[in-house]
C-alpha positions in Angstrom: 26.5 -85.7 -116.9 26.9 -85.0 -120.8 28.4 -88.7 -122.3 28.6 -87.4 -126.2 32.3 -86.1 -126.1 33.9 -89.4 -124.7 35.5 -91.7 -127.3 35.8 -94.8 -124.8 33.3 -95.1 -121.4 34.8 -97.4 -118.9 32.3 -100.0 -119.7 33.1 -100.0 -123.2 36.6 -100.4 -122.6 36.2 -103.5 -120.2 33.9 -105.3 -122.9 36.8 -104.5 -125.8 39.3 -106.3 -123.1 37.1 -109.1 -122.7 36.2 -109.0 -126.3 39.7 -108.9 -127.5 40.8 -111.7 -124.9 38.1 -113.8 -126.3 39.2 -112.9 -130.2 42.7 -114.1 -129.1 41.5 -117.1 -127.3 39.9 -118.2 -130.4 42.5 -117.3 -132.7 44.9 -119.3 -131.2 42.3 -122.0 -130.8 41.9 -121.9 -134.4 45.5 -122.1 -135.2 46.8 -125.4 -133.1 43.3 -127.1 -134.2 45.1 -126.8 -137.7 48.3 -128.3 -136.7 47.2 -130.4 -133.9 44.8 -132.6 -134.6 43.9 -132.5 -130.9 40.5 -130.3 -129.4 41.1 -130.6 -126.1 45.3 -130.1 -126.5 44.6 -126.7 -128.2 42.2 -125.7 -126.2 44.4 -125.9 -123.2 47.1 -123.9 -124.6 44.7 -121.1 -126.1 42.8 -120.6 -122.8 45.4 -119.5 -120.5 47.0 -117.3 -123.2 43.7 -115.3 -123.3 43.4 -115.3 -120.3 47.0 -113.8 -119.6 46.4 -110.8 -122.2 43.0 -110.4 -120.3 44.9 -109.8 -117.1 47.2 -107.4 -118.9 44.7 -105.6 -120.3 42.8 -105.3 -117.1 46.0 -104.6 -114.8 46.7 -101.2 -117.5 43.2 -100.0 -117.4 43.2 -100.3 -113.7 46.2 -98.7 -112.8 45.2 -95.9 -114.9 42.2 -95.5 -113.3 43.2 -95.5 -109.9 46.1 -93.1 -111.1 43.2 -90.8 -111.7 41.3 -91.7 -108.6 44.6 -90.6 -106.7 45.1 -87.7 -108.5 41.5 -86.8 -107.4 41.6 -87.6 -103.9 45.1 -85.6 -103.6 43.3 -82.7 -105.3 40.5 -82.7 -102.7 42.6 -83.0 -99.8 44.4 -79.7 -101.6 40.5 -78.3 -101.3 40.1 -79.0 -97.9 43.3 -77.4 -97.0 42.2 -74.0 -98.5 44.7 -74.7 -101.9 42.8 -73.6 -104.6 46.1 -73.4 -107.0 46.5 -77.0 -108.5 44.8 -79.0 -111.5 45.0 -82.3 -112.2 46.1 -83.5 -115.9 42.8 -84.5 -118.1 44.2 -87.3 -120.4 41.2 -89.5 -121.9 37.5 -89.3 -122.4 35.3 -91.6 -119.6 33.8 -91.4 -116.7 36.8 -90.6 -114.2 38.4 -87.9 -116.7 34.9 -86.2 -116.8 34.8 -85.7 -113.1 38.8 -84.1 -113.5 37.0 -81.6 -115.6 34.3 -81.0 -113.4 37.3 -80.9 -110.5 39.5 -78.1 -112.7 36.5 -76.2 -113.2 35.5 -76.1 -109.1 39.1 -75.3 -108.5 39.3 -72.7 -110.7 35.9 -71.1 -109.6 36.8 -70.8 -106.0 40.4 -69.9 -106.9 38.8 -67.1 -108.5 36.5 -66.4 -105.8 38.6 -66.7 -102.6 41.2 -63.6 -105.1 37.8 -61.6 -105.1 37.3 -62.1 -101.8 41.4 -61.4 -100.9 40.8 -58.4 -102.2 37.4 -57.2 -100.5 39.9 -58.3 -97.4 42.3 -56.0 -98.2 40.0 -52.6 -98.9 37.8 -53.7 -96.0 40.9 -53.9 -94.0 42.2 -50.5 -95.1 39.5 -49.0 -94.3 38.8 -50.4 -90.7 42.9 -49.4 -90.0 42.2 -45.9 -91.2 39.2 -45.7 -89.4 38.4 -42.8 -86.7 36.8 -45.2 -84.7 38.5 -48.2 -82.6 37.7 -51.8 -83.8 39.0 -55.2 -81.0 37.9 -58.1 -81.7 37.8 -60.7 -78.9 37.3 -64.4 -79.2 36.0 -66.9 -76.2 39.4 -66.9 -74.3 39.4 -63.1 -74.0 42.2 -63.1 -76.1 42.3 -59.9 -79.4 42.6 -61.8 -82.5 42.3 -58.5 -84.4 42.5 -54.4 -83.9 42.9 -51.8 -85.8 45.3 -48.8 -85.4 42.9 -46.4 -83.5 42.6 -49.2 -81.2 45.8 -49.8 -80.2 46.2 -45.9 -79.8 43.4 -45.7 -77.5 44.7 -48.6 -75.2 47.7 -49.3 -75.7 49.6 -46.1 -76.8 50.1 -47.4 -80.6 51.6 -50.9 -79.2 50.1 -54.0 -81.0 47.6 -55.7 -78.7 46.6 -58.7 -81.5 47.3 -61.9 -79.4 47.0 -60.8 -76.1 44.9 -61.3 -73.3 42.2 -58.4 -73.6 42.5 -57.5 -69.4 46.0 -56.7 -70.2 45.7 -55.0 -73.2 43.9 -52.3 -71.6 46.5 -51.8 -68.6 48.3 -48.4 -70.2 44.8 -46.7 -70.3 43.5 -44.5 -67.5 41.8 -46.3 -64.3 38.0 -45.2 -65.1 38.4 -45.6 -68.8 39.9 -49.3 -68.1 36.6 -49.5 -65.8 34.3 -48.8 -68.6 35.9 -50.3 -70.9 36.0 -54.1 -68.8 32.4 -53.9 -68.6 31.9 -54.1 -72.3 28.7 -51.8 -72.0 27.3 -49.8 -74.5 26.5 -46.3 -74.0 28.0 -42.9 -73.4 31.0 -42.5 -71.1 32.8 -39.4 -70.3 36.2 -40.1 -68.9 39.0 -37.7 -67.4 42.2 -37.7 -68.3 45.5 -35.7 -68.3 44.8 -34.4 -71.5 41.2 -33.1 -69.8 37.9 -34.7 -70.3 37.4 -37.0 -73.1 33.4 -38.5 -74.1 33.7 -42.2 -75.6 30.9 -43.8 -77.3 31.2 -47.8 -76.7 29.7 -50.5 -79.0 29.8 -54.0 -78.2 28.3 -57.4 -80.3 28.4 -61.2 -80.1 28.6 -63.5 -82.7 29.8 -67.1 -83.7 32.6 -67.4 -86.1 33.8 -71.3 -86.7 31.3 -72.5 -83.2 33.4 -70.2 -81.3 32.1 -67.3 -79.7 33.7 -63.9 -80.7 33.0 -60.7 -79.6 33.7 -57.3 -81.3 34.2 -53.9 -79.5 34.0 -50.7 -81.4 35.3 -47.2 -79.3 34.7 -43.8 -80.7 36.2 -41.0 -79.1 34.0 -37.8 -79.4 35.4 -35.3 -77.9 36.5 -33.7 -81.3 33.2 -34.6 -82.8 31.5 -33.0 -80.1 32.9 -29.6 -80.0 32.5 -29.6 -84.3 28.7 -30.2 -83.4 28.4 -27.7 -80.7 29.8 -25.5 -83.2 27.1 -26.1 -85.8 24.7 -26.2 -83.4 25.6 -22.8 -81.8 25.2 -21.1 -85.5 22.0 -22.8 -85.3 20.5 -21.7 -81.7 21.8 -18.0 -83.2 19.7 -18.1 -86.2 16.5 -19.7 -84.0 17.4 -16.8 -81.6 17.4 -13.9 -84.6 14.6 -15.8 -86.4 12.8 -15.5 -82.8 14.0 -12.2 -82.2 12.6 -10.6 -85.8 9.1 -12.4 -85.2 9.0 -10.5 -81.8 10.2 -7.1 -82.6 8.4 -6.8 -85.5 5.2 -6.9 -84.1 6.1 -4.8 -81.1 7.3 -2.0 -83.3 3.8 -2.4 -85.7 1.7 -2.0 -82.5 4.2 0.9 -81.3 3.5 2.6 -84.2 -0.4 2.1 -84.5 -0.4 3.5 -80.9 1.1 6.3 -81.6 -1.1 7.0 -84.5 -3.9 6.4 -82.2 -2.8 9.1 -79.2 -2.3 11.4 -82.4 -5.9 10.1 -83.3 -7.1 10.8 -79.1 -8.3 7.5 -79.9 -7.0 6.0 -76.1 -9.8 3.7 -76.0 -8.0 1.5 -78.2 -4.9 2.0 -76.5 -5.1 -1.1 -73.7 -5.6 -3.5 -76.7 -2.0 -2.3 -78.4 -0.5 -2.1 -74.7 -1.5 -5.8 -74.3 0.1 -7.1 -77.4 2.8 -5.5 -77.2 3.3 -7.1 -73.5 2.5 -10.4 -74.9 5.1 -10.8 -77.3 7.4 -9.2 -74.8 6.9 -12.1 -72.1 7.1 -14.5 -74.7 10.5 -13.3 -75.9 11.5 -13.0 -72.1 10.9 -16.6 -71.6 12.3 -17.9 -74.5 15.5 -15.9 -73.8 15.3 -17.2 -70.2 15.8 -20.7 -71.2 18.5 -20.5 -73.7 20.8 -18.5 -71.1 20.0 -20.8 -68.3 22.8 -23.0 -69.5 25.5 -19.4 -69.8 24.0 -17.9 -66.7 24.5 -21.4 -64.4 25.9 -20.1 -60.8 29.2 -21.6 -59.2 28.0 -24.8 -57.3 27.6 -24.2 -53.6 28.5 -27.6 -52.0 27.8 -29.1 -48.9 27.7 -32.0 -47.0 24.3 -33.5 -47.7 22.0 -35.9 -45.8 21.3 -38.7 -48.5 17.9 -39.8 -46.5 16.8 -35.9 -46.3 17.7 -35.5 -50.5 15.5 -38.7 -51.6 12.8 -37.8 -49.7 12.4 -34.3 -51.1 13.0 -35.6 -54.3 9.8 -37.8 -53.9 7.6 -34.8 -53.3 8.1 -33.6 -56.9 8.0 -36.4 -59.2 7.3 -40.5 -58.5 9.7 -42.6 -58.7 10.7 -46.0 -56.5 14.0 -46.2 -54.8 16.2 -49.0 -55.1 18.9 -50.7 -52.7 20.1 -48.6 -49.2 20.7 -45.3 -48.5 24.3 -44.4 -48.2 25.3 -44.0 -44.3 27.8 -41.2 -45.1 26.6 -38.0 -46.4 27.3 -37.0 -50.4 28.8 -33.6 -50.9 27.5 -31.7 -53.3 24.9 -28.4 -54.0 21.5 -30.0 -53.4 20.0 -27.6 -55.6 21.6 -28.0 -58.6 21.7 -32.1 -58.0 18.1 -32.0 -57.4 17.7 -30.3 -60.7 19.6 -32.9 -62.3 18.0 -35.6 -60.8 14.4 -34.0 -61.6 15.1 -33.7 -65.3 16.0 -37.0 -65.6 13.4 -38.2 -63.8 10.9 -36.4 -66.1 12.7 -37.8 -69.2 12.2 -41.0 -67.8 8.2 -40.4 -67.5 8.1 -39.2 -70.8 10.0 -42.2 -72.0 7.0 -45.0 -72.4 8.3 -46.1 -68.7 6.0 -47.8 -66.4 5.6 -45.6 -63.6 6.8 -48.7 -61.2 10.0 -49.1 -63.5 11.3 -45.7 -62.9 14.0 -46.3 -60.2 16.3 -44.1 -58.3 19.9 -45.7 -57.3 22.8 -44.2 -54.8 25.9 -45.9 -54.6 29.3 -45.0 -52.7 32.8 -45.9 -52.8 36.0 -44.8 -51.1 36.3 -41.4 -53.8 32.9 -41.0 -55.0 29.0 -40.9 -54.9 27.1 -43.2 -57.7 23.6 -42.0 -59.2 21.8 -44.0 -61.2 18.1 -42.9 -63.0 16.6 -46.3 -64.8 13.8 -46.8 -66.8 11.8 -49.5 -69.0 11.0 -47.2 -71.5 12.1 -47.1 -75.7 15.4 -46.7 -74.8 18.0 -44.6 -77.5 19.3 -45.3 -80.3 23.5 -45.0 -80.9 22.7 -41.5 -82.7 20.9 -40.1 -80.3 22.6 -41.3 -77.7 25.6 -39.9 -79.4 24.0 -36.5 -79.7 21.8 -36.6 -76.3 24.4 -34.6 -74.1 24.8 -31.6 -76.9 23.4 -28.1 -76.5 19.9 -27.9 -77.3 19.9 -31.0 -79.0 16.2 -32.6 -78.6 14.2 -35.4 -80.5 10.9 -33.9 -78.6 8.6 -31.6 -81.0 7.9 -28.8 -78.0 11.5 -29.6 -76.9 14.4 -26.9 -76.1 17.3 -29.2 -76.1 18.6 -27.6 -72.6 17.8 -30.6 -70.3 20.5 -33.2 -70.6 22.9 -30.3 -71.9 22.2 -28.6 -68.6 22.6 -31.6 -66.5 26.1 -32.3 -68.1 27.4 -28.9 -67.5 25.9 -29.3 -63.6 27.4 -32.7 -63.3 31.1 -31.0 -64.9 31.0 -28.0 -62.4 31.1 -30.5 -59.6 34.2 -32.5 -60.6 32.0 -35.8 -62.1 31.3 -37.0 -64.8 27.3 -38.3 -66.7 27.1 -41.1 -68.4 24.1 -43.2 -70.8 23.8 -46.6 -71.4 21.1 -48.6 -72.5 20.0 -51.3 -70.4 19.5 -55.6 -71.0 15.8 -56.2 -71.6 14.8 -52.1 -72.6 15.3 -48.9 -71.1 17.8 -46.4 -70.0 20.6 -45.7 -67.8 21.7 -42.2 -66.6 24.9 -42.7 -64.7 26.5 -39.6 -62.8 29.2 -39.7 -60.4 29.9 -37.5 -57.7 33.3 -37.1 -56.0 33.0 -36.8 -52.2 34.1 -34.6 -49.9 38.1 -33.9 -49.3 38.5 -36.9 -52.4 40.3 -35.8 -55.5 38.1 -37.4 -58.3 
């Protein structure tokens, strides 16, 4: 602590009280010695004289001091109660007056600070309410301390939800997106409602705020980003499919034209060779046509009631998987084919996705309306974006990949009524969710 600026230091002032107390003492000694003749007479009177102007002098300096000390402790106790707005008065120069200084200057600092940090409040804030994408957060008693405006339009039709129990904040949504919503999973979740079909992408994380636990939720509903994307990607798959197209054709028309130079030539030795190309690069255009109007050309589904036992074990003919729990007693309704190709390209994602073999596992579920698939794996799992994008057309993260696989199973999964959903799972991996209503149920 820097001592050159004060004028007195507490310790100097107690040694001029005691000094002057001992000045006056004498002085007065001095002055009844002259008039009474008597030592021991004067020295009784001076003593408690000096001794009373000691006491004064000592009772001033220490009321002042714990003036200060008061004004200190006040100030703190203002700290500790989050009031950064007062100053104490800074009259004197020792010890006590340098630690008001260093008191003003911390309470102006985090005055400052906490109007910075006001103010990062306020933009984040705005721009949290303005969001497109649904922010609740939750602390331990399940009660929503904050959410922003998408929020409360999503749940609660624009009513505020902040201070209510988060079970019944979610009442004035639909049943199945209440459902999702209560298990606080992440993942992908298409949901039907009046308004039609709506996809949601869910977000949930834990923290500790004040040794409480808190937890925030963050919904985004895709539904409009979706169809934007299928858009761009559509003016994409027609540039791949013109890019494709011109490669093709090209090359068919250049051996067209060399074999008709060479009948011209009566060089039909030569001919097989130009025959051959040019039925090369026509299979290889069929097939790539083939599998981008698989998803256009996909037939009606022909359902029927379908023995769960029979399904599962002509699913494990193809592809290896383990099957987990027991087989449903009542049928599933459904097209078998169609199902079965859904189940076998999930199953072959799983494979490819760093899976054990003995971690791939089949699930089937039933309830009162509907029939419950599940496909789990131990593999890398997704991340959000690509979990957010897996379910577009011909959207792929795979070099060889066509993007048609998930796609395709979504728009199997939507012919029958249900609905596909992706999650990742606790401890790594995936899980592919599809619902199927059964038979004479409304879904």
């Amino acid at each position: 602590m820097n001592t050159s600026n004060r004028k007195f230091s507490l310790e100097g002032k107690l040694s001029a009280i005691v000094a002057l107390s001992v000045t006056t003492g004498l002085g007065i000694l001095v002055l009844f010695s002259l008039f009474i003749n008597e030592l021991l007479t004067a020295l009784i009177v001076a003593l408690p004289i000096a001794l009373v102007v000691a006491i004064c002098l000592l009772r001033k300096l220490v009321q002042n001091q714990k003036n200060k000390i008061e004004a200190i402790r006040n100030g703190m106790l203002n700290l500790m109660d989050s009031d950064f707005s007062v100053s104490i008065a800074n009259v004197g120069k020792d010890e006590l007056n340098e630690i008001i200084d260093t008191f003003n200057q911390l309470s102006e600092k985090l005055r400052n600070e906490r109007q910075h940090v006001y103010q990062r409040e306020l933009l984040l804030d705005m721009v949290i309410q303005y969001s497109n994408m649904g922010v609740v957060l939750i602390d331990q008693d399940d009660r929503v301390i904050y959410s922003n405006g998408f929020a409360k339009d999503i749940l609660n039709a624009g009513k505020p939800i902040n201070g209510m129990y988060f079970s019944d904040a979610i009442k004035a949504t639909s049943d199945l997106l209440r459902d999702v919503i209560s298990q606080r999973k992440d993942g992908l979740f298409r949901v039907r409602e009046n308004s039609g079909d709506e996809l949601y992408h869910i977000t949930t994380g834990r923290f500790i705020l004040n040794a409480r636990k808190h937890e925030v939720l963050l919904l985004k509903r895709m539904t409009l980003e979706l169809h934007r994307q299928e858009a761009m990607i559509w003016k994409k798959v027609i540039r791949t499919i013109t890019h494709e197209l011109n490669n093709s054709l090209a090359p068919i028309s250049s051996m067209a034209h060399s074999g008709k130079l060479l009948v011209e030539l009566e060089k039909y030795d030569q001919l097989s060779v130009v025959f051959e190309t040019i039925g090369e690069r026509a299979q290889h255009l069929k097939h790539f046509i083939d599998g981008y109007a698989r998803i256009a050309k996909l037939p009606v589904p022909e359902k029927k009631i379908v023995d769960w036992s029979e399904f599962i074990k002509k699913m494990s003919i193809a592809l290896e998987f383990s099957f987990d729990g027991d087989v449903p007693a009542s049928p599933g309704y459904f097209d078998p084919v169609q199902i079965q190709q859904v189940i076998t390209n999930l199953l072959k994602n799983a494979h490819e996705s760093g899976s054990a073999v003995n971690q791939i596992c089949l699930t089937v579920e039933q309830n009162s309306q509907c029939s419950v698939l599940q496909v789990l794996d131990r593999g890398t799992g997704m991340s959000a974006s690509i979990m957010e994008n897996a379910l577009l057309p011909f959207y792929t993260t795979k070099q060889s990949g066509s993007g048609i696989g998930l796609s395709l199973c979504r728009e199997i999964v939507d012919a029958h009524g249900g609905h596909i959903s992706l999650e990742n799972r606790k401890g790594g991996g995936t899980c592919v969710r599809i619902l199927l209503p059964n038979a004479l149920e409304v879904f």
